[in-house]
C-alpha positions as CSV (number, residue, x, y, z in Angstrom):
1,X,3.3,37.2,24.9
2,X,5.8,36.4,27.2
3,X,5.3,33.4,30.1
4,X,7.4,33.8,33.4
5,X,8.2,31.3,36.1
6,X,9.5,28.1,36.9
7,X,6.7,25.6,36.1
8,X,8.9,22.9,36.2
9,X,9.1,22.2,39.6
10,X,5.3,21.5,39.4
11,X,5.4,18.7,37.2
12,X,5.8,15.3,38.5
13,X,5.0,11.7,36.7
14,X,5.1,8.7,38.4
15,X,5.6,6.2,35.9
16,X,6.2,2.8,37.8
17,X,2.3,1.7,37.5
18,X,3.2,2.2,33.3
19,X,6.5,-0.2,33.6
20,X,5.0,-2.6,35.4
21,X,2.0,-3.3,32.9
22,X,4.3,-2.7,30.3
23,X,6.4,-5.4,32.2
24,X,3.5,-7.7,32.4
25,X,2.2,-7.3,28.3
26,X,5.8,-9.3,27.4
27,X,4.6,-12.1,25.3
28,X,7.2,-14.9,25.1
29,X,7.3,-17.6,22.2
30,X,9.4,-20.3,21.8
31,X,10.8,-21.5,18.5
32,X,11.1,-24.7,17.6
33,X,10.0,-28.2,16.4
34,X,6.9,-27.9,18.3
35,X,6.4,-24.3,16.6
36,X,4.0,-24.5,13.9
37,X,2.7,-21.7,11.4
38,X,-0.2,-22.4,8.6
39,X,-0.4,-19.7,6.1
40,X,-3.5,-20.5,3.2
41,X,-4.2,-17.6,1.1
42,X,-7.5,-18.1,-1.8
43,X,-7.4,-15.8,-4.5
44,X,-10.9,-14.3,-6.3
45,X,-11.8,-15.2,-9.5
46,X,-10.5,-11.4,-10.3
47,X,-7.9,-11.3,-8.3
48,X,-6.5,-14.6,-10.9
49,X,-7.9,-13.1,-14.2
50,X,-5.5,-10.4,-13.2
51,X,-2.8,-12.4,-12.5
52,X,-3.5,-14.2,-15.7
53,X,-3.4,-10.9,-17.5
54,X,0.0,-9.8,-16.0
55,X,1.6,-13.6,-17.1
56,X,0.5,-12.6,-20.7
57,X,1.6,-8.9,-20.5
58,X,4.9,-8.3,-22.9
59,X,6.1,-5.7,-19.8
60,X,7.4,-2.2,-20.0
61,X,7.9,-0.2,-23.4
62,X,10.0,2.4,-22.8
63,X,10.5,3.5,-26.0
64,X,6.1,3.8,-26.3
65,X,6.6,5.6,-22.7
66,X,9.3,8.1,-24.5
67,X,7.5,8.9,-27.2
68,X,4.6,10.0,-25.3
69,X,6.7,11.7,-23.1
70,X,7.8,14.1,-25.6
71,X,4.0,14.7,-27.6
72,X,2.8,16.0,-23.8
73,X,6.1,18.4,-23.4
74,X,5.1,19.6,-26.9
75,X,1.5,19.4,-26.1
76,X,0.6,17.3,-29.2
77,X,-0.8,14.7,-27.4
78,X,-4.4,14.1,-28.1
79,X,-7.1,12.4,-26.0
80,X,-9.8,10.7,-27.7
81,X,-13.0,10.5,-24.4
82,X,-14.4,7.6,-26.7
83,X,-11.0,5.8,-26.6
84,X,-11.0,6.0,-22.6
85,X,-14.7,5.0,-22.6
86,X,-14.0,2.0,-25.0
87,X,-11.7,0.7,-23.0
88,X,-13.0,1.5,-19.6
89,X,-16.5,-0.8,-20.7
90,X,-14.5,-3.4,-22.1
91,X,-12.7,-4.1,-19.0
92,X,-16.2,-4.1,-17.6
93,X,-17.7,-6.3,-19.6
94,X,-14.3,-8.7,-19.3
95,X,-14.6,-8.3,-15.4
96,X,-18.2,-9.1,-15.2
């Protein structure tokens, strides 16, 4: 399908109601002595058991992440569903 014609000429925008609201939104702010921010943050009682629990974590085994690496590639790696469902309910239970 091929459109012919100058269509160009037909458009027209007049933009100077936009600038001057855009103008008129500025928000000034001073910085300063007087300038005062208060920030206070409260954590759940999950949201600190999982804190806790990241304090007491011995970090990232990359040897243990190797390892399982290479049983997937070879396709050796077996998942137990009870496993998953053990420890899916006891992080249930220890959220609770």
């Amino acid at each position: 399908m091929k459109i012919e014609g100058n269509y160009s000429d037909n458009l027209k925008i007049d933009l100077t109601d936009s600038i001057s609201q855009v103008k008129q939104s500025r928000v000034s702010y001073s910085e300063g002595p007087t300038a005062q921010v208060s920030n206070n943050v409260t954590l759940s009682t999950t949201a600190k058991k999982i804190l806790k629990n990241e304090k007491n974590d011995g970090g990232f085994d990359s040897q243990k992440v190797d390892s399982l690496k290479k049983l997937i590639s070879s396709g050796k790696y077996q998942i137990s569903a009870e496993k998953i469902a053990d420890g899916v309910l006891g992080e249930i239970k220890i959220q609770g």
